[in-house]
N, C-alpha and C positions, 0 to 999 in steps of 0.2 A: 767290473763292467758297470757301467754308471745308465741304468735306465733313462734313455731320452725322447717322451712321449708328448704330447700336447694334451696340459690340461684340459683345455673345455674347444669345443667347436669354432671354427673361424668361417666367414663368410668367402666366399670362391677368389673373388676377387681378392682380396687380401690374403691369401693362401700363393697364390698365385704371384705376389708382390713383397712377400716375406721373405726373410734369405736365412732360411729352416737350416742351423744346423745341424747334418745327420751324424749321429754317430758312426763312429770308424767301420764299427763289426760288420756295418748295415749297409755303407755306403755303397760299395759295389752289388750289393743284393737285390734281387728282381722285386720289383714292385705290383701290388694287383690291387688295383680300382675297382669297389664294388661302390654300383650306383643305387640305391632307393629311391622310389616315385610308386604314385599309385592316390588313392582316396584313403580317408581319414575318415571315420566314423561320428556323429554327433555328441559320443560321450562325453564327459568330462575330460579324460588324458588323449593324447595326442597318440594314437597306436600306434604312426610312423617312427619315431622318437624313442618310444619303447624297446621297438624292435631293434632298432641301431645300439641302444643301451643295453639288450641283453647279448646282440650279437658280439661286441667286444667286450662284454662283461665287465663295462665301468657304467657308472652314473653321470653322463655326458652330458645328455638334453635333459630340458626340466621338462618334467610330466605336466606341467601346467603352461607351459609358453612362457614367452617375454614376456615385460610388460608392452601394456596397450596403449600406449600415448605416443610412442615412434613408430611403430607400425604400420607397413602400406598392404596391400592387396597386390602389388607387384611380385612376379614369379623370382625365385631367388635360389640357390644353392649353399648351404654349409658344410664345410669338412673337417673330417676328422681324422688322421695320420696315428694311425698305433704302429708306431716303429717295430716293436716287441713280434707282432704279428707278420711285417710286412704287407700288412692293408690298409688302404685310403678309403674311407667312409663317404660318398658322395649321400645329400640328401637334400632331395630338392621339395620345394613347397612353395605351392600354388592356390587356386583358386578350387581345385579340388577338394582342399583341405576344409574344416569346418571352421578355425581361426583366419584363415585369411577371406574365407568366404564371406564371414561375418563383416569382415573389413573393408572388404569387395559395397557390400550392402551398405556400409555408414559412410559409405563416399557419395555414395547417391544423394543428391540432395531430393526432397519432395518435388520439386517441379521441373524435374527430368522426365523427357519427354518416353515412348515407346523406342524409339528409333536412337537417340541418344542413350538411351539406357543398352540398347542392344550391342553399339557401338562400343561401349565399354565393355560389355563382356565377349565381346570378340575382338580387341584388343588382352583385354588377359589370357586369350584361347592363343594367340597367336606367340602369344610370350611364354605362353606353356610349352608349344610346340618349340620353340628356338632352342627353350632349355634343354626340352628331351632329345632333341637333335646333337646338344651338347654332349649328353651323357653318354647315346649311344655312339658317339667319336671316338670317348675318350676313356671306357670303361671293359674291362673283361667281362665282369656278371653282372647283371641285373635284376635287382627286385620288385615286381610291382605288388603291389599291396592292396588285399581288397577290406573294404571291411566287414562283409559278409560272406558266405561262403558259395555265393552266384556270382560263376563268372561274366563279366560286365559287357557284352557285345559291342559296344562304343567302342572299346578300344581296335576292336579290328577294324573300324573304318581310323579312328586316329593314327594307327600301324602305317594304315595302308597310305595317308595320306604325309607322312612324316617320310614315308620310303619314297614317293614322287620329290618331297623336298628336297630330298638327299641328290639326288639323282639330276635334281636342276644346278643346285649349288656345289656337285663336288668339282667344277672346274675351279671353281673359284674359291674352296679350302684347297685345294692342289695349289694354287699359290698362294696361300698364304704362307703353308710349312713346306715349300721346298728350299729353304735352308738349316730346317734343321736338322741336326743330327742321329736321324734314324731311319731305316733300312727303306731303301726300295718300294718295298712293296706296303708300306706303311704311308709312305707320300704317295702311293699311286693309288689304294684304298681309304684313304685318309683315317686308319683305323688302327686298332696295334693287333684287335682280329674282331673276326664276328663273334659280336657280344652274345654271352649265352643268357637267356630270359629266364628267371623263374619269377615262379609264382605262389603269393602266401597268402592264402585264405584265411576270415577268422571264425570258429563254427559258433553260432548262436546258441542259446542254453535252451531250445526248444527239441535239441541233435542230441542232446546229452543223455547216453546210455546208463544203463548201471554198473556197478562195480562189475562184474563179475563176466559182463561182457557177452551176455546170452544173447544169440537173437538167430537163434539157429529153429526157429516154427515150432516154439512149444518142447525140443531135446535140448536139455543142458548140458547133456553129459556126451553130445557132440559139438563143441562148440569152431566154429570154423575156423581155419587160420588165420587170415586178415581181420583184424578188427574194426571196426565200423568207418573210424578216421581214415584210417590207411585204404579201405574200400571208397569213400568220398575221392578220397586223392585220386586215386587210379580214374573213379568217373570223369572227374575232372580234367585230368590228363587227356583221358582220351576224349569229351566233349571239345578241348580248347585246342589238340591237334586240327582234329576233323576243320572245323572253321580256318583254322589260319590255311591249311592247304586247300579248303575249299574257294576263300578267297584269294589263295595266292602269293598272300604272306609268306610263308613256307614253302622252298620249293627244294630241289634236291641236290643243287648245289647252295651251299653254305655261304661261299664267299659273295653270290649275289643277292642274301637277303640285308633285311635290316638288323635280324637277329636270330639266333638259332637255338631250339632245344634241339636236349640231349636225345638220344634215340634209345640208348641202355640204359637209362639214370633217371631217378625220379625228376621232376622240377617243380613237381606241387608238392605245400605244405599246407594242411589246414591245423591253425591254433587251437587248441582245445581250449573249451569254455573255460572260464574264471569258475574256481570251486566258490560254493555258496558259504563255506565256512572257511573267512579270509584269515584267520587266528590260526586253523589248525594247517591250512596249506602255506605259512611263512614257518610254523614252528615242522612242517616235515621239510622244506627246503634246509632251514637252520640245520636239522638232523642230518640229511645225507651232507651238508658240505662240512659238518663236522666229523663225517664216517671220513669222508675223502680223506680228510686232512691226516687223520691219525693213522690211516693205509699209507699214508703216500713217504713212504722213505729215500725216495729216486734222489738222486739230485735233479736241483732245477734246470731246465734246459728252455729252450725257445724255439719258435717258431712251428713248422710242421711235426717236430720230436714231441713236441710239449703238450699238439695238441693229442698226438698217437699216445702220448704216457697217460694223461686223462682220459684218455679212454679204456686204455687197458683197465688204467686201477678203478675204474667204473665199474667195467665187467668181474672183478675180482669181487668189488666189494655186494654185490649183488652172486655171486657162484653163479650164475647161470652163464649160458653159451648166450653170442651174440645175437641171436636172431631168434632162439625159444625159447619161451617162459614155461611154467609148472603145468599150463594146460596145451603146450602144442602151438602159441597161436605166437608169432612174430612180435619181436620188441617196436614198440613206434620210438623211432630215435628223434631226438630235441631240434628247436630249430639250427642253432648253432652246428649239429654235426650234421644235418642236411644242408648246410650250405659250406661245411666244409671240403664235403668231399667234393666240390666242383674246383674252388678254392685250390687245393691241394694239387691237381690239373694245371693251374696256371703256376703258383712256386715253382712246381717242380719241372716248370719248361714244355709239360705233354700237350699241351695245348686242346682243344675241340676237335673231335673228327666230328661234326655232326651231318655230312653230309650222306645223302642216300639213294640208292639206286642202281644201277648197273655198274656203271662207268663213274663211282662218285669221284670227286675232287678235291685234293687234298688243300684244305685254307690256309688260308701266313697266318702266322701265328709270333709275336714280340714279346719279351717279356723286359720292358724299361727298368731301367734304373731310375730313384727322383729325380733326381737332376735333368736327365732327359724328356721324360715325362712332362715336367713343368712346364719347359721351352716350348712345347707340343702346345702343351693343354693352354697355355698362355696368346699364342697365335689365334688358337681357335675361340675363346673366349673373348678375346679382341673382336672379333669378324663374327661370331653367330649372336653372341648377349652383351657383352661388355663394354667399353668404349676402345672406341680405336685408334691408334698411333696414325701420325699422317701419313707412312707412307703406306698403309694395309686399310685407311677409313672410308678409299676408293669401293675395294670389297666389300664392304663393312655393307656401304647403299646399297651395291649391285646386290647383295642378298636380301636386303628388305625390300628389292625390286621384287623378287622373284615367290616372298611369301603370299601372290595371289594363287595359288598354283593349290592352297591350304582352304580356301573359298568353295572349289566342289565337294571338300570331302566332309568337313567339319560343318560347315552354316547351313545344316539343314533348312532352320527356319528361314531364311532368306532364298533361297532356292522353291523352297514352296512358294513364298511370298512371290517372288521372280514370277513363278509359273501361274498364278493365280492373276494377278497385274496384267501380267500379258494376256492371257485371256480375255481380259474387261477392256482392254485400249480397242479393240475390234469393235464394241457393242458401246464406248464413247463415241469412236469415232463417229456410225452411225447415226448416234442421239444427236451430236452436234451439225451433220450435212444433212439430217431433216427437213424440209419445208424449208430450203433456202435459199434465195435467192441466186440471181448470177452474180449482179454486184450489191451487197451488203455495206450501213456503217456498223462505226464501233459499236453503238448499242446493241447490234441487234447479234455482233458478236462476242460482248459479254452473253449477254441472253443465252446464245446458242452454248456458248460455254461451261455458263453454269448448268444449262439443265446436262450438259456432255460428264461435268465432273459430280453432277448427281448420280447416275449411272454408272458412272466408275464405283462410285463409295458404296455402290450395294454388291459391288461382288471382288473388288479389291482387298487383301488383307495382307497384313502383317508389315516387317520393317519396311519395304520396300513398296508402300502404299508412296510417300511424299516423293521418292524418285520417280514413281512412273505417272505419278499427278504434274510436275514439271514436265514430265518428257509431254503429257497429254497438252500442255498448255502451248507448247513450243509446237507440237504437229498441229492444232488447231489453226495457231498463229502464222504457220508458215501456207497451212492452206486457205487464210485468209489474203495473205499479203501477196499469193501469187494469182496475180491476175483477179482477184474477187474482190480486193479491197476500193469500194464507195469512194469517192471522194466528200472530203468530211467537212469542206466548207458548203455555208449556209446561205442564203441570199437574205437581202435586206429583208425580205417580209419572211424568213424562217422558212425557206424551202430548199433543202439540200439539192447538191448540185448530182444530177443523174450519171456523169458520166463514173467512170472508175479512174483510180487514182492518177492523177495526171500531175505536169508542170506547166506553168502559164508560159507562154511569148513572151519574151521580149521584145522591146521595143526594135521595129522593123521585121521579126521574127514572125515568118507564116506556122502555120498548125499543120503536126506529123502525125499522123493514127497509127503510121509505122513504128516509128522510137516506141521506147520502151524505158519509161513510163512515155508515155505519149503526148505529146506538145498542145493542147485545147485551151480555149477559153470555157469558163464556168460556164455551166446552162442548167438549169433546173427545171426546163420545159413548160415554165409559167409565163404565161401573156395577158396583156393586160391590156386597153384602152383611156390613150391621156392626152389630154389637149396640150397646146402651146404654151408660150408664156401669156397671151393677151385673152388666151380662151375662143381665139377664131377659126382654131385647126385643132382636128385629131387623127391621130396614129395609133397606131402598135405600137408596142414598148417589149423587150425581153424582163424578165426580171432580174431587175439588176443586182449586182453580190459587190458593188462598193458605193461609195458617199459620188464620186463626180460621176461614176457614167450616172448613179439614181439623181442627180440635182444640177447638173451641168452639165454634161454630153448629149442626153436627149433635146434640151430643151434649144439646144447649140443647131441640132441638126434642124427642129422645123423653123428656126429664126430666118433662113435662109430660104423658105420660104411663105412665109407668112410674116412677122412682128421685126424683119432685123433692120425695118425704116422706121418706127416707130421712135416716138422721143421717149428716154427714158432717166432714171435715175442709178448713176451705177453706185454701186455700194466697193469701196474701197477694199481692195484685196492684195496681195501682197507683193513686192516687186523687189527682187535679188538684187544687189550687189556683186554679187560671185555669180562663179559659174557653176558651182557644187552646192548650193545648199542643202541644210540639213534640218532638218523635223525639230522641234523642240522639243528636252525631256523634260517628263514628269517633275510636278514642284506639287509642293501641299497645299493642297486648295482650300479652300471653306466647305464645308454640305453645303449640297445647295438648297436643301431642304432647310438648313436652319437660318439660310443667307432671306429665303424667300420669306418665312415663317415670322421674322423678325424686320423684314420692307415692312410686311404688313400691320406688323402691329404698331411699327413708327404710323403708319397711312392712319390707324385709326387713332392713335392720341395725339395725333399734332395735324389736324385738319387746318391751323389756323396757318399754322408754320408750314404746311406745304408748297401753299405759292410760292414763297423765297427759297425752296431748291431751283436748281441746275436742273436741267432738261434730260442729263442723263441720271439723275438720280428721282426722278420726278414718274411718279406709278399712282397717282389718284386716280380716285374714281371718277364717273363719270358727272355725277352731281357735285362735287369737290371740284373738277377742272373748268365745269360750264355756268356753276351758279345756276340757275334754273332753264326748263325746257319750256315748252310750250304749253304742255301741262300743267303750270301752275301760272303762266302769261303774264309773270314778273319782269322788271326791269334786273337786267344784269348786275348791273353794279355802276359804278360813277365811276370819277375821271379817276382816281386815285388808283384805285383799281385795275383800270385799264394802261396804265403806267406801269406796275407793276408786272401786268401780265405782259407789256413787250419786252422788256427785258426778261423774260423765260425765253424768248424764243431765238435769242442771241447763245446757241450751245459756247460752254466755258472751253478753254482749251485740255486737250487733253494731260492725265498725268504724266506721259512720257510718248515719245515719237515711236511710231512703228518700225518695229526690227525689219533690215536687209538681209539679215543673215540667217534667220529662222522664222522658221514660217508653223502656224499651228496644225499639227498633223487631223485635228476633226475638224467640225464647226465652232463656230460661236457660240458660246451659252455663259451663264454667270458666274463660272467654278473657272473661266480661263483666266492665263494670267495676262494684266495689263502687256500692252505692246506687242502682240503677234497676232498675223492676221493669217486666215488661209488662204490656200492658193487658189481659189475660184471660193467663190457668192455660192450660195444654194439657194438664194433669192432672186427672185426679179421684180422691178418695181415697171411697169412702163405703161403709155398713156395711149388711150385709142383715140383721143382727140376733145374737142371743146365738149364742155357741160352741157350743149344742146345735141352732143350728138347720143346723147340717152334719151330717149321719149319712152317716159312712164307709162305710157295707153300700151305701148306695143311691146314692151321688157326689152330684154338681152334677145337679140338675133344674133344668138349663136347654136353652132351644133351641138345634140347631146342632151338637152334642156328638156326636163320630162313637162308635158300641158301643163300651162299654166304657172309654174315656177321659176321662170325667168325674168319674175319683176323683182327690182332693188328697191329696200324700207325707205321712207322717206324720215327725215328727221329735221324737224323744224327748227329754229334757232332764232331767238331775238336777238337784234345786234345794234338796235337802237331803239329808243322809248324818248319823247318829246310831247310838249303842252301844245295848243294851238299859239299862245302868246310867243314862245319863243319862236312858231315855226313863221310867224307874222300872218298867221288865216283867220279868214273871219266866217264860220261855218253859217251860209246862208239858212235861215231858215223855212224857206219859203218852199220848199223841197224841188228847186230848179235845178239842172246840169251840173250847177256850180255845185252840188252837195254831193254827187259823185267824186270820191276818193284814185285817185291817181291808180296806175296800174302796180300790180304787186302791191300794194296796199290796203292794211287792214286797220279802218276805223277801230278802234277798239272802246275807244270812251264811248261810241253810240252805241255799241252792242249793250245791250243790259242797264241802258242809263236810263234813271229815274230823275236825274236832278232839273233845275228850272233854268230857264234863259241863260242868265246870267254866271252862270257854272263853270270852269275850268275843265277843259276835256284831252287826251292824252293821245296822241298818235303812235303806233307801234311798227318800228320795222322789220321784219321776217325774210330771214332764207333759210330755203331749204335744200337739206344733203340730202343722197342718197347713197344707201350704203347697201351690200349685200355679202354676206358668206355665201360661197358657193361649196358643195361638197360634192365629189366626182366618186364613181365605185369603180373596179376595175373593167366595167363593161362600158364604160364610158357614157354614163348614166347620171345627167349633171341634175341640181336642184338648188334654191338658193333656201337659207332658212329661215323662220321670223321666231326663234328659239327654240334652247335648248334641244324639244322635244319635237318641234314643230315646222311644219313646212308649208313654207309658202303655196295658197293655191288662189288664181283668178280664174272666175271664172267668167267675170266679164268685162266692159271697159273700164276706164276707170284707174287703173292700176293697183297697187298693195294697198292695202290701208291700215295693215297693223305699224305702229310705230318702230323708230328702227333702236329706240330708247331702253326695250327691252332684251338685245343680243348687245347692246353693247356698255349695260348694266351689269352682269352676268359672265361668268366665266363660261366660255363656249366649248361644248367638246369637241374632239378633234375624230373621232370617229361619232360617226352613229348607222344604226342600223340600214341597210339599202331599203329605200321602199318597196322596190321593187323584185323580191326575193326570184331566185330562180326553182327547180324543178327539185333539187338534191335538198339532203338534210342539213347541209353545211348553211350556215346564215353567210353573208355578205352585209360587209362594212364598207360604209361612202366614206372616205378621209375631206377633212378641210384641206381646198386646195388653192383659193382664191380669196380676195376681197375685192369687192369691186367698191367703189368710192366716185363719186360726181360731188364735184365741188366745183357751187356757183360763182359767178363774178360780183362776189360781195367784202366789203372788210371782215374779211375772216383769214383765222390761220387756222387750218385742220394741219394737229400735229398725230404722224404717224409712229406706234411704239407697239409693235407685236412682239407677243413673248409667250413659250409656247414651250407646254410639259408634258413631253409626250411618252409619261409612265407615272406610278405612284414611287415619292420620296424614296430613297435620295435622288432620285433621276432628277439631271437638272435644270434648268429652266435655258430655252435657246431663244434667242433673237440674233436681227440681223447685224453684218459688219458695224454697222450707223446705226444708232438711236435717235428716237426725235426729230424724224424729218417731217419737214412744214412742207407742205404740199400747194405747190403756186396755186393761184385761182381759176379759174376758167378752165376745168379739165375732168378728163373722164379718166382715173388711173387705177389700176389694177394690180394686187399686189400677189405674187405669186407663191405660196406656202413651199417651204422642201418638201420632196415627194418622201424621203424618209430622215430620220435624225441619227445621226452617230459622230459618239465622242472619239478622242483616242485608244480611248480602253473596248470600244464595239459599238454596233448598231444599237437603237431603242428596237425592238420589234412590236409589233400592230398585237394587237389583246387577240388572246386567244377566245374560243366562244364563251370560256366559263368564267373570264375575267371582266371584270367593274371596266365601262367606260366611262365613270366619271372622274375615274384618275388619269387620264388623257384628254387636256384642255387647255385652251387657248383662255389666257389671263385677259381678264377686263381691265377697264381703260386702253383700250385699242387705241383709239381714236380721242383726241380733243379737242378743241375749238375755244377759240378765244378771239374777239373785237382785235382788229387791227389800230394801228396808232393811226389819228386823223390827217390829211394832210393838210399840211399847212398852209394858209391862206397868204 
């Protein structure tokens, strides 16, 4: 007979995929699966491995492990087939073990989080479980293994929750193996019987008695029967009964547990300590298996003979009887013949009765052949651990469906965490519906949020903190969104809109407070008082929340009755083609901060080269545009001069025609691009009538106008200078009529003249503009200014007397403080809202060029459609400022109280003036 055993261990899976020839003698012979699991001790050798090694008395597993370079933390099984025996070695190793645990640990990277890291070891919990699910399928006995000699309470919740799993999935191993070739009641249990559990403790060397075994209270010379190990066993036995039937585990019919002890038969083993002198306990093993040898004259036989003949010649070779030694007291038998005699039960076909009670019930009981076995064991290691064939890897899911069922019994810490979490969502919730409004924006529920997930984080713990922080984020969120959510648009002056989340009308579309969200236009409950375009009317105003109703639909509505007969100047806007036009997209503009930053520094080094720009490139100052004021009561310039400057006021053609087909979605300002205009003005330019219809003595009669600030600066201008010779006068001297000077005329050479008769004397020609900033507050509280800082006040006839040389020197701002503050702590800003301009019937061009920054850099600089409009003569015109500024990209909004008004300002050189060409004789 040709022994045919397997050298070393093979992994489940490749056991299972081998095509193991058995020998003859063997093949028809019953097969018994004994499975090992359990924990592994931190020492150095691997205890599980050991115990496998001494049970079939080869040298199989290495006492030190694999190597460590292929190694996962993944739960695994390897077998071992001692034909000789008729036993299959199952032995499984997990994260229990102290090598794979280690391996479990060096998968972790450092910045792995709580939750992530818990994730993975309840993924190897779960792979534990599938395995052990395996073994109990597919095994007659089993071993669990401790490595101390305290039994491990965990495992009766891991029992108890392995038995729920069983119980979800045995429809679905029911089909996996119902074809194969084994009984009834083995497809219908999916089992070959209920596996019988033992248990093998290891006793620590702090248990270790003395030789001689006293411990009978001080008499030697009665020493008890059981000795100390064998009395541990029996506690133990009876401690690990009590629990399993207390929990349930164990009940009294057999065939409905997960596993069954024996009722007459030990199933605990504790290992006795390691001798402290490892020389003299290898050289007394060396000795008895030397006695053996030279007793043993039998022939060799196998299997169950083989193992009874070693034992007999055990008992010979020692003369004592089976069970007492020289003092009375019971042999402790080895672990190999404690796990024989269960062993010996399955070969020999007797199967388990371990059922108990009245009426107990007798269990199935199978005893395979390999070959059938495999088939078995192959199905099911497809569908619980292994990879699955296509037409069983349907099953294969449905059971890793069903391993949530493993979640109440195993995940303690998440079930606390669970229950802690849920406690704190109660006392978020709270935190966050504090002090809060009906309708709320988004800040205020962030706000509310984080102080809600502040709260949470003082009493929330463990994995399951970031799941019920999302869930807290999503109930916040959904009790903001219903019904409580603000609407989040803003209006042009930063006043969010009061109502709650709504959608605008469409065009023709009336407002629904029924629908849901509900049909409204924006209101933000702010009013305001603002005059017309001409400044002869005032109203109410809503606040408005876009660019046309703020600069073109108000001012639409009182045209109609006050200014829409007046003469005006319209600023070109933009006129379709189609019937669908469309907004222009975004193109790369300039800053307009570096566009503006760098006008100016041309303005300051090329004074001379200014005059020969274009009118739309042309931003001088005011002394630069006019040559001198009144103030220094010089002559302009000569004819060369005044040749040059008419040709400024012939604007050049543009670089390209204005688009039909797109139109600029904001305003005007110097960041657009060439060729698109929008579709309404935010300007007005229009005229309340001739230069005389201003009378300086009595100001603006208009409404609104706080005492005394309704006069326009006046601004003097010379527009011609001449000798008496050229004018052909001969200035009487004799101080008659005739030495009165014409009306509008100012002698100038007699003012201050010292010279004699005969002297040359200069005649000077003067007109004068009037100009005024108006700035309006939202109470409709008007004022004109005579700078920066300063406001106009008459208080008697006579009119302004400050010159108009210093607002239009000077960059003017576009806010300033109301004089008039109200009763509340809030301050109140007056906006630039007007220019008022009288321009008299003289050769003059007053050229109009507002341009107006109404934020600090990059904000850009806006003016209107037209630059450089020349202004006819004989007129009283009035220029109307936008009530607010926005680009494509949003609104400018108004300075808040803590912000610089002098970064909101209207650019100098407003206004310029220049001699008209003469006409020709």
């Amino acid at each position: 007979m040709k022994e045919t055993t397997m050298a070393l261990p093979v992994s489940m899976g490749a056991l299972l995929q081998a095509d193991l020839q058995e020998d003859a003698l063997y093949r028809d012979d019953g097969l018994c699966v004994v499975g090992v699991f359990g924990k592994s001790s931190s020492q150095l050798g691997p205890q599980k491995e050991t115990i496998v090694n001494n049970l079939a008395d080869k040298h199989m597993f290495p006492l030190f492990g694999g190597p460590e370079d292929g190694g996962t933390a993944d739960s695994h099984i390897e077998a071992f087939y001692h034909q000789e025996s008729r036993v299959l070695y199952l032995l499984l190793s997990s994260a229990c073990d102290s090598r794979q645990l280690l391996r479990a640990c060096e998968s972790l990277s450092a910045g792995t989080g709580h939750s992530d890291a818990h994730d993975v070891w309840k993924d190897l919990d779960r792979q534990h479980c599938l395995h052990l699910l395996y073994l109990f399928s597919v095994c007659h006995v089993l071993l669990l293994v401790h490595p101390n000699q305290t039994f491990d309470v965990t495992h009766d919740r891991l029992f108890r929750a392995l038995d729920a799993l069983r119980q979800k999935v045995l429809p679905l191993i029911r089909a996996a193996i119902k074809d194969c070739p084994v009984s009834k009641e083995w497809k219908l249990n999916c089992r070959p019987c209920p596996p019988r559990l033992l248990f093998v403790f290891q006793m620590s060397g702090s248990l270790k008695v003395s030789a001689n075994g006293s411990e009978s209270g001080g008499n030697p010379d009665k020493p008890k029967k059981h000795s100390p190990r064998r009395r541990l066993q029996h506690a133990l036995e009876d401690q690990i009964y009590r629990i399993f039937r207390k929990s349930r585990v164990l009940t009294n019919q057999s065939s409905n547990c997960l596993f069954t002890v024996p009722a007459n038969q030990a199933f605990v083993y504790v290992i006795p300590a390691a001798d402290e002198d490892p020389v003299g306990a290898l050289l007394d093993q060396l000795r008895s298996n030397c006695t053996l040898s030279e007793t043993d004259s039998a022939p060799v036989v196998s299997g169950p003979r083989r193992y009874q003949q070693m034992r007999r010649a055990a008992r010979q070779a020692t003369g004592d009887p089976v069970s007492v030694l020289l003092g009375g007291q019971l042999v402790d038998c080895s672990l190999r013949e404690f796990l024989w005699q269960h062993v010996e039960l399955v070969l020999t076909k007797k199967g388990f009765d371990d059922s108990v009670g009245r009426n107990p019930q007798p269990s199935h009981f199978e005893l395979p052949t390999y070959s059938k076995w495999v088939q078995v064991a192959s199905k099911l290691h497809q569908v619980l651990v292994g990879d699955a064939e296509e037409e069983i890897a349907e099953l294969a899911s449905k059971v890793q469906g069903q391993l949530k069922v493993l979640e109440g019994f195993l995940d303690a810490d998440t079930k606390f965490s669970e229950n802690r979490c849920q406690k704190a969502l109660p006392l978020a919730h709270s935190a966050y519906q504090s002090n809060l409004p009906h309708n709320y924006t988004t800040t205020v529920h962030k706000n509310q949020l984080a102080q809600a997930l502040r709260v949470y984080s003082q009493h929330a713990r463990g994995v399951a903190f970031q799941r019920y922080a999302l869930q807290l984020h999503e109930d916040c969120y959904k009790f903001w969104s219903n019904g409580h959510q603000l609407c989040e648009e803003r209006s042009l002056s930063d006043q969010h809109c009061v109502h709650k989340f709504h959608l605008l009308p469409q065009t023709g579309e009336k407002t629904d407070m029924d629908r849901n969200p509900p049909i409204l236009n924006h209101n933000s409950r702010g009013r305001s008082t603002s005059s017309c375009n001409c400044g002869r009317k005032q109203a109410p105003r809503e606040d408005p929340f876009d660019a046309q109703a703020a600069n073109y639909d108000f001012y639409q509505l009182l045209e109609e009755k006050c200014c829409g007969k007046l003469e005006r100047i319209e600023f070109p806007v933009f006129q379709p083609s189609t019937p669908d036009p469309a907004p222009a997209c975004n193109q790369a503009q300039e800053p307009p901060s570096e566009a503006s930053a760098s006008g100016e520094v041309e303005q300051l080094k090329e004074p001379s080269a200014a005059q020969s720009r274009t009118p739309a490139d042309a931003s001088l100052s005011l002394a630069l545009s006019l040559g001198q004021s009144t103030d220094s009561l010089g002559p302009y310039g000569d004819g060369e001069g005044t040749d040059t400057q008419v040709q400024q006021k012939r604007p050049s053609l543009v670089d390209r025609q204005p688009s039909t087909v797109e139109y600029l979605p904001g305003m005007m300002h110097n960041g657009c691009p060439k060729g698109l205009l929008p579709k309404f003005s935010s300007w007005s330019l229009v005229k309340l009538g001739p230069a005389k219809s201003y009378n300086c003595h009595t100001g603006l009669e208009q409404p609104g106008f706080l005492p005394g600030s309704s006069f326009l600066l006046p601004w003097d201008l010379v527009i011609r200078s001449r000798s008496e010779e050229d004018a052909g006068l001969t200035e009487p001297l004799d101080g008659g009529t005739s030495s009165w000077p014409a009306p509008n005329k100012t002698l100038v050479g007699k003012r201050g003249s010292t010279g004699g008769l005969g002297r040359s004397r200069r005649r000077d020609d003067v007109a004068r503009i009037f100009v005024g900033f108006e700035y309006e507050d939202a109470r409709g509280r008007r004022f004109i200014s005579c700078g920066p800082d300063k406001i106009v006040k008459v208080l008697g006839p006579g009119g302004a007397k400050d010159p108009a040389t210093r607002v239009l020197n000077t960059d003017m701002p576009l806010y300033i403080p109301s004089p008039s503050q109200g009763r509340g702590l809030k301050s109140h800003f007056a906006q630039l809202t007007r220019l008022f301009i009288v321009v008299p019937d003289a050769p003059l061009d007053v050229t109009l060029n507002p341009q107006v920054q109404p934020g600090p850099p990059p904000c850009p600089v806006f003016h209107p459609e037209q630059m450089d409009l020349v202004l006819p003569p004989d007129g009283f015109w009035v220029l109307r400022f936008p009530y607010s500024y926005s680009t494509d990209r949003g609104p400018c909004y108004p300075p808040k109280e803590n912000q610089p008004l002098n970064n909101h300002k209207v650019l100098r050189a407003i206004l310029k003036a220049t001699t008209a060409n003469p006409t020709p004789q």
